[in-house]
C-alpha positions as CSV (number, residue, x, y, z in Angstrom):
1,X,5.5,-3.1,-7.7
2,X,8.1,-2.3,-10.4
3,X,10.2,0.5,-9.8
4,X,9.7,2.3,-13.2
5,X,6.0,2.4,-11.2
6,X,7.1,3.7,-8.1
7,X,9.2,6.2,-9.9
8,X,5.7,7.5,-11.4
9,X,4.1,7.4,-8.5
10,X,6.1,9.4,-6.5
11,X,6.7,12.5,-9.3
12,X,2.6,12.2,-9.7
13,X,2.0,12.2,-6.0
14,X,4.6,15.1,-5.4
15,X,2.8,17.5,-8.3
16,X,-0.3,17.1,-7.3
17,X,0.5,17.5,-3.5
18,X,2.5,20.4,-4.7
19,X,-0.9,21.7,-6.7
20,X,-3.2,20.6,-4.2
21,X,-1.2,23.4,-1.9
22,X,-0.7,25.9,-4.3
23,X,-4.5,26.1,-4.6
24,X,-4.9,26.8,-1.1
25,X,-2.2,29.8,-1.5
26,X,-4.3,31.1,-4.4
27,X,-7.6,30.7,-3.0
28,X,-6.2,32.6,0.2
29,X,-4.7,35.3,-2.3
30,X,-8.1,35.7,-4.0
31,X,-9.8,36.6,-0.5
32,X,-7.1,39.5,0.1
33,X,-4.2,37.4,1.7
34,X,-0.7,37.6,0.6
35,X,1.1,35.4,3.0
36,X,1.4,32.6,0.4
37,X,2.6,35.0,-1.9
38,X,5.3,36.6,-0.1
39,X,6.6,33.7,1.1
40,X,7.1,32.2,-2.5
41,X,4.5,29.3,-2.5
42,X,2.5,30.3,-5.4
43,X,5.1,27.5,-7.5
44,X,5.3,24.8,-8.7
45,X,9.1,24.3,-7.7
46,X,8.9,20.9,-5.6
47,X,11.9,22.2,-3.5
48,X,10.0,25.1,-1.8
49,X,6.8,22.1,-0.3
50,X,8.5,19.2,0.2
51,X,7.6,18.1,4.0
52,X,10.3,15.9,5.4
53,X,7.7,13.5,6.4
54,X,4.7,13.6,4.2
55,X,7.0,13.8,0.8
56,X,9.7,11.3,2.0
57,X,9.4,9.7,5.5
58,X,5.8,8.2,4.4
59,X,5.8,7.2,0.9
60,X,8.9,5.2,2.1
61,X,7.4,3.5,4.7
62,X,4.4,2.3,2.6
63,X,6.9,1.1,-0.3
64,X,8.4,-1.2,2.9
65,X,5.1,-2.1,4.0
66,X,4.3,-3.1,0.5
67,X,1.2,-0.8,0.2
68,X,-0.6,-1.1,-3.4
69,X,-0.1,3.1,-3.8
70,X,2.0,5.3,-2.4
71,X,1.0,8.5,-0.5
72,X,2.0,11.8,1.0
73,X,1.2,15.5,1.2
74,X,3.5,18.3,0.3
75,X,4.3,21.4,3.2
76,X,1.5,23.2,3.9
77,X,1.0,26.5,2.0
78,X,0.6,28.9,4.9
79,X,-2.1,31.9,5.4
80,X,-3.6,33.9,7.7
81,X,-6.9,33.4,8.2
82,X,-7.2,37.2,9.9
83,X,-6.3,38.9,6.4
84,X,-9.2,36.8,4.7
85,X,-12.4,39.0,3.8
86,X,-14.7,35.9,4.6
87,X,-14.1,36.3,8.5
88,X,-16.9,33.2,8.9
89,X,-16.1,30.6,5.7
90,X,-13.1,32.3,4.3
91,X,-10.6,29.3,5.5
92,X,-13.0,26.7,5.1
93,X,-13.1,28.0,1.2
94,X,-9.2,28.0,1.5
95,X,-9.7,24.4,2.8
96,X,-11.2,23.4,-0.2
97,X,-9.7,24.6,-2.6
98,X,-7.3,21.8,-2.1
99,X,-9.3,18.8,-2.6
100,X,-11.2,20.8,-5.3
101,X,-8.3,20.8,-7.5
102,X,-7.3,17.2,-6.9
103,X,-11.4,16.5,-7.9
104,X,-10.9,18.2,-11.0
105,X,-7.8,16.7,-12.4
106,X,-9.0,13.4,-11.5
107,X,-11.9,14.2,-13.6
108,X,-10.2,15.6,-16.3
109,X,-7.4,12.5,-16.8
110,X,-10.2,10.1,-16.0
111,X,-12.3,11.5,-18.9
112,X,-9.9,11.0,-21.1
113,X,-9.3,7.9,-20.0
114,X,-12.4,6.4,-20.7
115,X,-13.4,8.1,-23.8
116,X,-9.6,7.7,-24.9
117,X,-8.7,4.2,-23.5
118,X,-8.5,2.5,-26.8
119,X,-6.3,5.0,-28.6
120,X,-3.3,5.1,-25.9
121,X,-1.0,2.3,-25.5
122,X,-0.8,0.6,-22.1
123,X,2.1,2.6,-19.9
124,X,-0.1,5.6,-20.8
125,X,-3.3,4.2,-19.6
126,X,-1.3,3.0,-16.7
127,X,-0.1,6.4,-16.1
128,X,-3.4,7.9,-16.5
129,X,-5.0,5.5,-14.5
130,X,-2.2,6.7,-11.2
131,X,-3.2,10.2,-12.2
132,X,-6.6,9.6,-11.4
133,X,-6.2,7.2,-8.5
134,X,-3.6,9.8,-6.4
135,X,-5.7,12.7,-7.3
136,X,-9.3,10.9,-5.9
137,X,-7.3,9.7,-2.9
138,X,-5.4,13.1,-2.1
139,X,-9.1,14.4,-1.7
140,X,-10.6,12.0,0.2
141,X,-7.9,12.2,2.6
142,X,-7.8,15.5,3.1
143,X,-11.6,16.0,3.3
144,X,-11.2,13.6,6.2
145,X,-12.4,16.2,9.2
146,X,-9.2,15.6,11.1
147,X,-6.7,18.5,12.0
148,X,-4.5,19.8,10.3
149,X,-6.4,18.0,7.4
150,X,-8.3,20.1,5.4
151,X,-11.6,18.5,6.3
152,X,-11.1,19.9,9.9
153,X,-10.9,23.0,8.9
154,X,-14.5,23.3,7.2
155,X,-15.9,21.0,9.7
156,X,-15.0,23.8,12.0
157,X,-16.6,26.6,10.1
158,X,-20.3,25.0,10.5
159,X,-19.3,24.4,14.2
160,X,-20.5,27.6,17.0
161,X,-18.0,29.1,18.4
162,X,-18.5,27.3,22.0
163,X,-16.8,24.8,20.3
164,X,-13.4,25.9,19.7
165,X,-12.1,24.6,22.5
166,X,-12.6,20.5,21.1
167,X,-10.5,22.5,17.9
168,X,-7.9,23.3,20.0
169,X,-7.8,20.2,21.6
170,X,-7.7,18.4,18.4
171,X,-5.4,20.8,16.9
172,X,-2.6,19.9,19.7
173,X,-2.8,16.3,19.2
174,X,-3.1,16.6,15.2
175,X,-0.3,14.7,14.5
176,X,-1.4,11.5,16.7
177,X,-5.0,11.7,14.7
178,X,-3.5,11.7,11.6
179,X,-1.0,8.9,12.4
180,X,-3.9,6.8,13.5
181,X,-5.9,7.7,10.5
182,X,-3.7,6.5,8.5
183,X,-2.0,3.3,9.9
184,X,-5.8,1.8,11.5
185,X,-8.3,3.7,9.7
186,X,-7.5,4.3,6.3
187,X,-7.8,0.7,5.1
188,X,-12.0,1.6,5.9
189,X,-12.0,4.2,3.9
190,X,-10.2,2.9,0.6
191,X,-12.8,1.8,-0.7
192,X,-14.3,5.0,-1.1
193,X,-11.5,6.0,-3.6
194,X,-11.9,2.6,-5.6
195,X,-15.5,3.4,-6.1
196,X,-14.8,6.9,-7.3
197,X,-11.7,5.8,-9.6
198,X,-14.5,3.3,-11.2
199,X,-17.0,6.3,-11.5
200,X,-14.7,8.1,-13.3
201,X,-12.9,6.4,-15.2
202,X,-15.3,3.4,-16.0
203,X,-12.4,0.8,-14.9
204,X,-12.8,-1.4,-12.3
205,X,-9.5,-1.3,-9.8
């Protein structure tokens, strides 16, 4: 991987981590919660989501494990789910907001991609092409139902309320599901993200 790449990668990955989050503030703000707000995370200014180890620590240790793409998350936007008017799906909306917005830039770069591939010049397609592929797999990931991963968290809503005590219990241990996920796990699920970055974009990966 050349480092004028990795370079891209990371300012690409760092936006849309930082957009994925913002979206989760303003989805939160739309249902009558201003936590987000007054804590200043409705920006786009990377310095006020960077997460010491989903911006840094993990993107660095894929670039020394040689991983095809690097990845990451940005500090999660914070809300409280007791100011939300939607008492039953108002954080599982929140939830999704996320992934939403990484859906719809991927399909919005990926459209022009393929209806525009033969009018941009290669390091444009190839930035397009990273645009699309970090977006797809920022949603998949998070859609994985896996605390604090956004997945969990509408998983959760369709669950009764007898069963709050496996969310707690997943909840403590979050950070030891995720770790696994990622590091045993995620290799499985890839190809999910290859076969929507071909859906979308018409390229094979």
């Amino acid at each position: 991987m050349q480092t004028t790449d990795i370079v891209f990668q990371l300012i690409i990955l760092l936006f849309s981590a930082i957009i994925h989050e913002v979206a989760h503030g303003y989805a939160a703000l739309f249902q009558g919660d201003t936590t987000a707000k007054y804590e200043n995370r409705l920006t786009l200014n990377p310095l006020r989501h960077i997460d010491p180890f989903g911006s840094v620590i993990l993107p660095l240790m894929l670039f020394l494990f040689h991983s095809p793409v690097l990845f990451g998350w940005a500090k999660p936007v914070p809300f409280n789910p007791y100011n939300l008017r939607n008492r039953k799906w108002g954080e599982a909306i929140v939830a999704a907001a996320g992934p939403a917005v990484n859906i719809i830039i991927a399909l919005i770069f990926g459209l022009i991609l393929r209806f525009g591939i033969t009018s941009f010049p290669p390091p444009a397609v190839l930035i397009l092409e990273m645009i699309v592929l970090i977006n797809v797999m920022l949603a998949v990931f998070n859609l994985m139902p896996i605390p604090p991963l956004d997945g969990s968290k509408i998983l959760f809503a369709f669950l009764p309320a007898r069963a709050m005590g496996i969310r707690k219990f997943m909840e403590q241990y979050s950070m030891f599901f995720v770790l696994v996920f990622i590091f045993l796990l995620w290799s499985y699920i890839f190809p999910v993200v290859t076969i929507l970055f071909s859906w979308i974009t018409g390229l094979q990966f």
